[in-house]
C-alpha positions as CSV (number, residue, x, y, z in Angstrom):
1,X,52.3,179.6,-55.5
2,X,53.0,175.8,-55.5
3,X,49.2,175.1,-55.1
4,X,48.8,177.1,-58.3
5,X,49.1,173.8,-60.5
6,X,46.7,171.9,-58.6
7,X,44.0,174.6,-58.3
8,X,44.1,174.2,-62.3
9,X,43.7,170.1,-62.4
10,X,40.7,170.7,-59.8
11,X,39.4,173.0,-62.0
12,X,40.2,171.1,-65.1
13,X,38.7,168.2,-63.7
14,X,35.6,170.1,-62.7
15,X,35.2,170.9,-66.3
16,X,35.4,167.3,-66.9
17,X,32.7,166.6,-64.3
18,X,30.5,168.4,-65.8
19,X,31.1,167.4,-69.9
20,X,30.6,163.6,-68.1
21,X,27.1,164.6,-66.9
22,X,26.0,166.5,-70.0
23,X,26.5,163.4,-72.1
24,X,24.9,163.6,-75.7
25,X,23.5,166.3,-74.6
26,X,26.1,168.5,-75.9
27,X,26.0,171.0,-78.4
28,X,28.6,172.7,-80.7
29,X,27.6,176.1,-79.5
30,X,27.9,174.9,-75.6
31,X,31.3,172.6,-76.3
32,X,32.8,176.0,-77.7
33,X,31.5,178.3,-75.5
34,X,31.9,176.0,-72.6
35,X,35.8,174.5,-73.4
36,X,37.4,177.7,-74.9
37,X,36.6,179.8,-71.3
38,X,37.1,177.3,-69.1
39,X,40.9,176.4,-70.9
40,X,41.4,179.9,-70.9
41,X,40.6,180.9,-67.6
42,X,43.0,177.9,-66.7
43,X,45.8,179.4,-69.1
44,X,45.3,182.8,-67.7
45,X,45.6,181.7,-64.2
46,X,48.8,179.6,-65.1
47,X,50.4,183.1,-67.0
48,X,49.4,185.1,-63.7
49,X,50.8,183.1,-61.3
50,X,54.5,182.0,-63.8
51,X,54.5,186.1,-63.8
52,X,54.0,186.6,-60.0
53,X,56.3,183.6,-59.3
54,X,59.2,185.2,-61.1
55,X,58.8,188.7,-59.7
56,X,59.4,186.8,-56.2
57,X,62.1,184.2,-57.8
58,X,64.0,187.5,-58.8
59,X,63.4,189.5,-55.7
60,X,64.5,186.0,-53.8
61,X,68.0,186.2,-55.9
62,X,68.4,189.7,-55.6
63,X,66.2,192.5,-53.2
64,X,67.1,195.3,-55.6
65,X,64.6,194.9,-58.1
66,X,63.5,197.5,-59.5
67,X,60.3,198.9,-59.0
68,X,59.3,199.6,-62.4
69,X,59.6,195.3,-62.4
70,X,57.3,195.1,-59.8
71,X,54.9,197.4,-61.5
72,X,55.0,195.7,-64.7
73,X,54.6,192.4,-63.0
74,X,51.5,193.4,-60.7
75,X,49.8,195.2,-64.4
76,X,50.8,192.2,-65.9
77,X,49.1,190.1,-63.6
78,X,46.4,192.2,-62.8
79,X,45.1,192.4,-66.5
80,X,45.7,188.3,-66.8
81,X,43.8,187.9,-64.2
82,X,41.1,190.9,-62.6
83,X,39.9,192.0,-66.5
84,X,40.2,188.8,-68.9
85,X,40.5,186.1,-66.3
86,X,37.3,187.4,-64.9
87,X,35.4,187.8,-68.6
88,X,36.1,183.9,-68.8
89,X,35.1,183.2,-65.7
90,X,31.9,184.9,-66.5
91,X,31.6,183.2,-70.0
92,X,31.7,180.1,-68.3
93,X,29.8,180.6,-65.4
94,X,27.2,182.2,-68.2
95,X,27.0,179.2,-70.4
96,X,27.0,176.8,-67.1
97,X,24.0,178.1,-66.2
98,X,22.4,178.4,-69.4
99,X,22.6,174.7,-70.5
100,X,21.8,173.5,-66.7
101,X,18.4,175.4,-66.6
102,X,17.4,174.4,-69.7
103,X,18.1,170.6,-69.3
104,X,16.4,171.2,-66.1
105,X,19.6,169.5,-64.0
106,X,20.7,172.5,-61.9
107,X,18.0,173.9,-59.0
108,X,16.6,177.4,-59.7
109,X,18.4,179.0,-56.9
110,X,21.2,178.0,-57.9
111,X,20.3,179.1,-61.5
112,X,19.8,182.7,-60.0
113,X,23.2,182.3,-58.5
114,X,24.4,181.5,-61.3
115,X,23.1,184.3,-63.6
116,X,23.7,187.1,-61.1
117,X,27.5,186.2,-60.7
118,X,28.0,186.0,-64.2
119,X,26.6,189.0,-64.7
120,X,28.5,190.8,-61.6
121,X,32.0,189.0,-63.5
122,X,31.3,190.3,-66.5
123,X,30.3,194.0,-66.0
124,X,32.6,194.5,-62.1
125,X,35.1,197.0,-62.4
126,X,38.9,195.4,-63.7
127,X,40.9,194.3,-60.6
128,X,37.6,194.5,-57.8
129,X,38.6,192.2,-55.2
130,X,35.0,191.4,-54.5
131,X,34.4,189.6,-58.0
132,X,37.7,187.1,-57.9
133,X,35.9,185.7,-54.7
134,X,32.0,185.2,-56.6
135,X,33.7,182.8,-59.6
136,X,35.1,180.4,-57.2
137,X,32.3,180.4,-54.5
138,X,29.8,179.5,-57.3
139,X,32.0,177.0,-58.2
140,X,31.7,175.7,-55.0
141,X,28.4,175.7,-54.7
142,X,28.0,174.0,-57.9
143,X,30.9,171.3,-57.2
144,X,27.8,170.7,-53.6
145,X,25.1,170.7,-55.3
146,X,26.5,167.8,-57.8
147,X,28.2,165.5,-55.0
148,X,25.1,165.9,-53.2
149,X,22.9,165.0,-55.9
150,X,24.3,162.5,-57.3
151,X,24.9,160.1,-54.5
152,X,25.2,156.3,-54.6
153,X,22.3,154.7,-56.0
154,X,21.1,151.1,-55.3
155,X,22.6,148.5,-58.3
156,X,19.6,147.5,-59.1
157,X,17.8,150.9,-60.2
158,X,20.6,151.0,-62.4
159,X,20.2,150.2,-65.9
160,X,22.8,150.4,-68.6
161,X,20.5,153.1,-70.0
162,X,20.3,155.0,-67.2
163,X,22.3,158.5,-68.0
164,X,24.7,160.6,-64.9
165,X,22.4,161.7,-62.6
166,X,21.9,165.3,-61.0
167,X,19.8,167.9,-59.5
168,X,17.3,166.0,-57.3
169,X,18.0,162.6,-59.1
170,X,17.1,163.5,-62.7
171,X,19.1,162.9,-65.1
172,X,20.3,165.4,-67.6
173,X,17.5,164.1,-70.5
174,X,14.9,165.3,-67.9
């Protein structure tokens, strides 16, 4: 439960990773699309975890909860997390993808990746254990493919015009 707050920075700061590599590429559509799931999965993992961390700060204080508690808590958390949680994910991994094969700056594999566990997010059954494991492993492989793209470069093939680098050295105009 403690590492709940810091998986939300990392994540957080992920988003802002990526805004720092789009650049003026931007849209409105993407900002909105790309911001509103990305905060909101963040909010909804925050709810889950406050929920599951008073279930167990109650059953700490006193081991006679009641069941019915437990239930509530567990639904509670379930829906937070295994049916909306998971539809944000899948917005974001969606519009992720999207905006990095069209400026060219994410690999096609990884493109593929990209689409297929957006699409398994967005239609898997609520609560399937399978799907809470795709969002963060294509983050993963995402959060690789940047650091290894976008290693040091040499000062002097650096120009102040020069734009974040990714995929393969490009940069995100192309």
């Amino acid at each position: 439960m403690s590492l709940i707050p810091y998986a939300g920075i990392a994540f957080l700061w992920f988003i802002g990773v990526i805004r720092s590599r789009l650049g003026d590429q931007e849209d409105k559509l993407f900002a909105t699309a790309f911001l509103g799931s990305g905060l909101l999965f963040v909010a909804m993992l925050f709810s889950a975890a406050a929920v599951t961390g008073a279930i167990l700060d109650l059953y700490a204080r006193s081991p006679r909860v009641s069941t019915d508690d437990a239930r509530l808590a567990s639904a509670l958390v379930g829906s937070l997390l295994g049916t909306f949680g998971i539809r944000m994910a899948a917005v974001f991994t969606l519009v992720v993808t999207n905006f990095g094969r069209r400026a060219a700056v994410i690999p096609t594999w990884l493109v593929v990746i990209g689409y297929g566990t957006a699409l398994a997010l967005l239609f898997a059954p609520p609560r399937t254990a399978w799907a809470t494991l795709l969002f963060p492993a294509w983050v993963f492989l995402l959060s690789v493919n940047i650091l290894m793209s976008s290693g040091p470069r040499h000062p002097a093939e650096v120009s102040d015009e020069d734009g974040p680098t990714w995929a393969g050295g490009t940069t995100p105009a192309g």
